[in-house]
Structure formats: C-alpha cells, structure tokens
C-alpha positions, 0 to 999 in steps of 0.5 A: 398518341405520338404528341404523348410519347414525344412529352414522355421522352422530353420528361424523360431526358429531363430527368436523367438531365437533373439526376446527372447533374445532381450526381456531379454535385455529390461528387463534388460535395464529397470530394470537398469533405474528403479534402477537408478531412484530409487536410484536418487529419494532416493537421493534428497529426502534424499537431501530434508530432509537434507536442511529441517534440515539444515534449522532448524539448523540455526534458534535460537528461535521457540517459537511456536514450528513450527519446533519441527515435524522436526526431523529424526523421522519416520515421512515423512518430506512432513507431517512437519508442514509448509511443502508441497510436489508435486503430480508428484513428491510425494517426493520434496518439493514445499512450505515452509510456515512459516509465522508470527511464530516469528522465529529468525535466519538466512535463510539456503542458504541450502534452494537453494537445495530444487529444486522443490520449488515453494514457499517461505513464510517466512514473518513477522518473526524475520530472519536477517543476509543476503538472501542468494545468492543460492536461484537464483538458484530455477528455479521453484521458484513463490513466495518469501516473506520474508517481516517484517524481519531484514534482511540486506545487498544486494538484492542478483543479482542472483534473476534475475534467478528466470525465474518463480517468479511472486512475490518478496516481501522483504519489512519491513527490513534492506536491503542496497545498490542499486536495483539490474538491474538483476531484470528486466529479470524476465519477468512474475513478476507480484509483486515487493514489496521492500518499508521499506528498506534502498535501496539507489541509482537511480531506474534502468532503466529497470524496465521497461522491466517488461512487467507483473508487476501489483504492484510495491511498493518502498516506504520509502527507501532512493533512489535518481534521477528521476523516471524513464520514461520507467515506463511508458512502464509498460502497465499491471500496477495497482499500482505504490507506490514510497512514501517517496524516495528522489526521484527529477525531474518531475513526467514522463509524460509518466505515462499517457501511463499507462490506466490499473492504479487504485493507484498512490502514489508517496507523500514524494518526491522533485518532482518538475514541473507540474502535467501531464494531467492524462485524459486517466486513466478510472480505477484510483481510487487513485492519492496521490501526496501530500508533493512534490514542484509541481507548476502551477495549478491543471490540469483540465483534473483531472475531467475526471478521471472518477474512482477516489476516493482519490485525494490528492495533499496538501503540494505542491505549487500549484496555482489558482482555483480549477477547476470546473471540479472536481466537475465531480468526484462524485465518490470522498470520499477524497479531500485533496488540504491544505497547497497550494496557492488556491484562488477562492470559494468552489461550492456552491453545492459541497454537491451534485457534491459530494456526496460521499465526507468523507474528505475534507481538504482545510486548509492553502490556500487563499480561500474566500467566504461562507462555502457552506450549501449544504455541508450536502448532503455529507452524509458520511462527517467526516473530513472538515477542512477548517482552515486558509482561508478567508471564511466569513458569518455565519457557516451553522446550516445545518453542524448539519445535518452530523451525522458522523461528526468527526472533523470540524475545522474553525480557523483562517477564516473570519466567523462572528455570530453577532446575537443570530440566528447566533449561531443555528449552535451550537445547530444543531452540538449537533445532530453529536454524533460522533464529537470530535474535534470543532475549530473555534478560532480566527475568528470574532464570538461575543455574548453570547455562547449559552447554548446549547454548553454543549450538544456537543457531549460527545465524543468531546474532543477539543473544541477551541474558543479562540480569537474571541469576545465572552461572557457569563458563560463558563459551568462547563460540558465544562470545564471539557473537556479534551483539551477546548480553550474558551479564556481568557480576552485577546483573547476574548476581553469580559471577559467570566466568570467561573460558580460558 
C-alpha cells in the first residue's frame, strides 16, 4: 500500500514537472509571436509613413497647404490632414482624401505600399504624368477617383487586379490608347467613369461581363466601332452615357434587355439605322439619342415608357408622324424632335396630354397646321420652338398665359394676323416677365404693330420680326433693345418709320 502511494506522488510530481515546463515554453512561443507582430506592425506603419512622405515628394505645388501637417513631426501620420486609418488595424492607412486642393505633381507609385487602402480620392486637381501601374497592386482598393486632372497615357492593365473596387472614375484628362479588357474582371464594379479622355480604339467586348455596373459613362472620347451587344447583359445597369465617341453601326437591340435603365445617352455619334422598341424600360426617365443618322419613324412603343421625362432625338433623319402615342408620356418635361423630317400636326391638346412639358423643340421639320392654344396648360413651359415649319392661322393670345415663358421662337412658319385682333397675342405675351427671346420673322403678319409691344418684357433681349408685311412707328423702347430685327423697307414691304 505505501510502495503504491510512493509511484502515485513520483507520477504526480511528474506531471506537474512536464506541465511547468510545457507552460514556459507557451510563454516563451507567444512572447516570441508577440514580438514578431510587433516588430511587423513597427514596419509597415514605418512603411505607411514613407509612402505618405514619398507622396509629398512628388507634389510641386500645395497652395493650400493640405500637406504642410506631413512632416517627420511628432505627430501620428493617421491625424495628417486628408488621411484616415482603420480601426482593426489602428496603424494602416485606408483613404487618402485629397480632393479639389489644386495640388500639382505627379502620383507617387509609392501609394501602391499603402496596403490597406480602401480609398483613393484625388480628384479635381492639377496631378498629371501617368497613373501608376502599382496601384493594381491595392487588393483592398473600393474607391479610385482621379478624375479633372491632367493625366496621360494609358489606363495601367493591372487595374484589373483591383478584385474590390466598386468604382473607377478617371474622367476629365489626357488618357490615350485603348480601353484596357482587363477591366472586365472586376466583377463588383458598380461605376465606370472614363468620359473627357482621348481613349481611342473599340469598346471591349467584355465589358459586359460587369454584371454589378450601375453606371457606365464613355462620353467625349475619340472611340470607334459598334456599341457592343453584350451591353445588353448589363442587367443592373441605370445609366449608360457613350456621347460624342465616334462610335458607327446600330444602336444593339439588346439594350432593351436592360429594365433596370433610368438614362440612355448616346447623342454625338454616326449611329445609323432604327430606333429599337424600347417598351419594356418601367424606370427610363431619359432617352437622348439626338445628333446621330437614325431613320425610319419614331417607334410608337416610345409611349409606354411610362417614366420618361426627356426625350431627345433632334439632328437625325427621322420620318413620318409623331406618334400619337407619346401624348401618353404625361410625365414628359422635355421633347426635342427639331432638325428631322416630321410631317403631320401637333395634338390640338397637347397642353393637357402634357402638362408637365418645359421644352418643347420641333423646329426645322415639315409640320403644318394650327400652333395648338391648349399649349398654355403647360404650366411650366419655357422654351417652344416651333421655327422653320409650316404652321399656319393666327398665334394663340392664350401663349401670354405661360408666365415662365423664355424663348418663343415662330420664324420661318405660315402664321398670318390680318386684322388688328389678330395682334392680342402681343399684348398677352407682356403678362411673360421672363421672356427674352421673341421670333416671329418671316411668316405672313401685316397691319399696324400694336403699341402694346413696348410693354414686352424688360428682360427681352431679341425681338425679330423681319420679313413679313407690317407697318406702324417702330417705338424708341424698342429700338434701344439689345439685338431688335424689326425689318426694313425691304423686308417688310410697308416701310415701318422711326419715332421722332
């Protein structure tokens, strides 16, 4: 019995023996780890620090002295002015925020060593030479903005690598070359912003793998070859801006595939063919197709986009009627068709179809009838240009009725007024304080000029009412206008004389 309790305490010591020792060499392991991230945290934030100053280094000018709190001060480089650190890891950069301080330079490629950025916001400045080709290194990288500044050369390829970033904004500069496909593998972009470069080449393919894009604007660039079709695989898409790019072939029908759209711009290009049947659009509040070589008709499926708000397809070569089927549209504040080859007549109640309506621009096609009185429903109209048609009968008085009137240009029309009523449009258009442009040359008016016309708005700025038939004393109130065509002998065939 005592031999057994003399092995059970020997175990005994044993094991507390092996337990003490094993405990000293946890202590001694973790110490070590300890030391070792400590000294690996010392390092990159001495490494954060020396991209911050690198930074610096290679910006010329500050005026507003957004860097002057960079220094080897004492003061932690996560309270510098523009910079922010994270909160797990209290030492690391995550932004830079520079924005619209007018710093010139060049961008450190030593930025690509601050490992933990998230954002980069260096935009509206005066940075130029090229983007560096290390910042594709910045795995964590969200947000770059290095838009409206002088930058050139080539969108740097490793950008691709940027697994994270959600947006990529570098409009406003110099860059060249062509649209790099490497773009394409970052699937959780949700903004691609490249307009106001000099990008050149066609649009790659593969774009339209970016299955999270909301915004994609290409605008004024020098780009060529067909939109592609695979755009139409952008299914979370709101907003597509390609203006001003060069770009040839139709417009892809597959585009109507896109029900999450609320903007289509693609005005400035040599598209040419049909307008597609944009029917299935519930959220398109914006369709600018204008400035292109478009033919056939204006597709009347266009009236069940139910959203819409600004349509604008002027400067193409469209044809026919206006279909009556955007008199649904009652959301509409913009309808621009002018420079096209439109027959038929407006609604006679396209003031209540369209209430809503501020501008309405037809000028320069082949339209005929009566300028519509219901026009005055139109509350909020500011801009009707109707020049360069054949409208005929008298201008409704009921136009005085629009007070926020600014523009109301009738040249080049059949509009008569024969009799002395005929001239009350004159004196309702004195109750639109805010007009500042009147045109009604050359179109078939005759009689005395109302006196009332010196009581036009005080803001009004062109008065023209050249070649047409009238006579009377041209007032000294209106003379004195900054740019007044009341026509001479020759354009209106009754001489009009000067008040002495």
């Amino acid at each position: 019995m005592a031999l057994a309790s003399l092995v059970l305490v020997r175990r005994m010591e044993g094991f507390f023996r092996a337990l003490f020792f094993l405990t000293i060499l946890l202590y001694v392991i973790s110490t070590a780890r300890c030391t070792s991230t400590a000294a690996t945290g010392i390092k990159e934030a001495a490494s954060d620090r020396a991209a911050l100053l690198s930074f610096k280094s290679l910006v010329d000018d500050d005026p507003f002295g957004a860097l002057s709190s960079w220094n080897d001060g004492s003061l932690h480089y996560c309270r510098w002015r523009a910079v922010s650190c994270g909160r797990r890891h209290p030492d690391r950069v995550t932004a830079l925020d520079l924005k619209s301080l007018r710093l010139a330079g060049f961008v450190s490629p030593s930025v690509a060593n601050l490992t933990f950025l998230q954002r980069i916001d260096l935009s509206d400045n005066m940075l130029d030479g090229s983007i560096p080709e290390e910042l594709g290194s910045l795995r964590r990288l969200r947000y770059l903005n290095l838009s409206v500044n002088s930058l050139s050369g080539t969108i740097p390829s490793s950008l691709g690598n940027c697994s994270n970033l959600q947006l990529l904004n570098l409009r406003g500069n110099k860059l060249s070359s062509e649209i790099p496909p490497t773009l394409s593998r970052l699937s959780g972009l949700r903004s691609l912003i490249l307009s106001q470069n000099m990008l050149q080449g066609t649009i790659p393919d593969s774009l339209g793998n970016l299955s999270s894009l909301l915004f994609l604007s290409l605008d004024h660039n020098s780009l060529s070859g067909p939109m592609p079709p695979s755009f139409g695989s952008l299914l979370s898409l709101e907003m597509l801006e390609i203006q001003f790019t060069n770009l040839t072939g139709t417009i892809p029908p597959t585009l109507t595939n896109l029900s999450a759209l609320n903007m289509l711009a693609l005005r400035g290009n040599n598209l040419h063919g049909e307008i597609p049947h944009f029917a299935e659009l519930p959220f398109l509040s914006r369709l600018d197709c204008s400035f292109n070589n478009l033919s056939g008709s204006i597709p009347t499926s266009l009236g069940r986009l139910s959203s819409l708000e600004y349509l604008m397809l002027g400067m193409n070569n469209l044809t026919g009627e206006m279909p009556s089927s955007l008199y649904n549209l009652s959301s509409l504040k913009t309808l621009e068709l002018p420079y096209n080859q439109l027959e038929g007549t407006l609604l006679s109640d396209i003031g209540n179809a369209l209430p809503n309506l501020q501008v309405l621009h037809m000028y320069h096609n082949q339209l005929e009838g009566r300028i519509p009185a219901s026009l005055s429903n139109a509350s909020e109209l500011k801009d009707l240009e109707l020049a360069f048609n054949a409208f005929h009968g008298t201008i409704p008085p009921s136009l005085g009725a629009l007070q926020s009137l600014s523009w109301l240009q009738l040249h080049g029309n059949q509009l008569e007024a024969r009799k002395p009523s005929d001239w009350s449009f004159i004196t309702a258009l004195t109750n639109c304080t805010s007009l500042r442009v009147l045109d009604l040359g050359d179109n078939l008016l005759q009689g005395m000029m109302p006196k009332s016309i010196v009581n036009l708005s005080t803001s009004l700025n062109l008065l023209s009412l050249g070649n047409n038939q009238i006579s009377g004393i041209i007032p000294i109130e209106i003379e004195k206008r900054n740019s007044s065509d009341l026509g001479q002998p020759n354009t209106n065939r009754q001489a009009l004389s000067r008040e002495q």
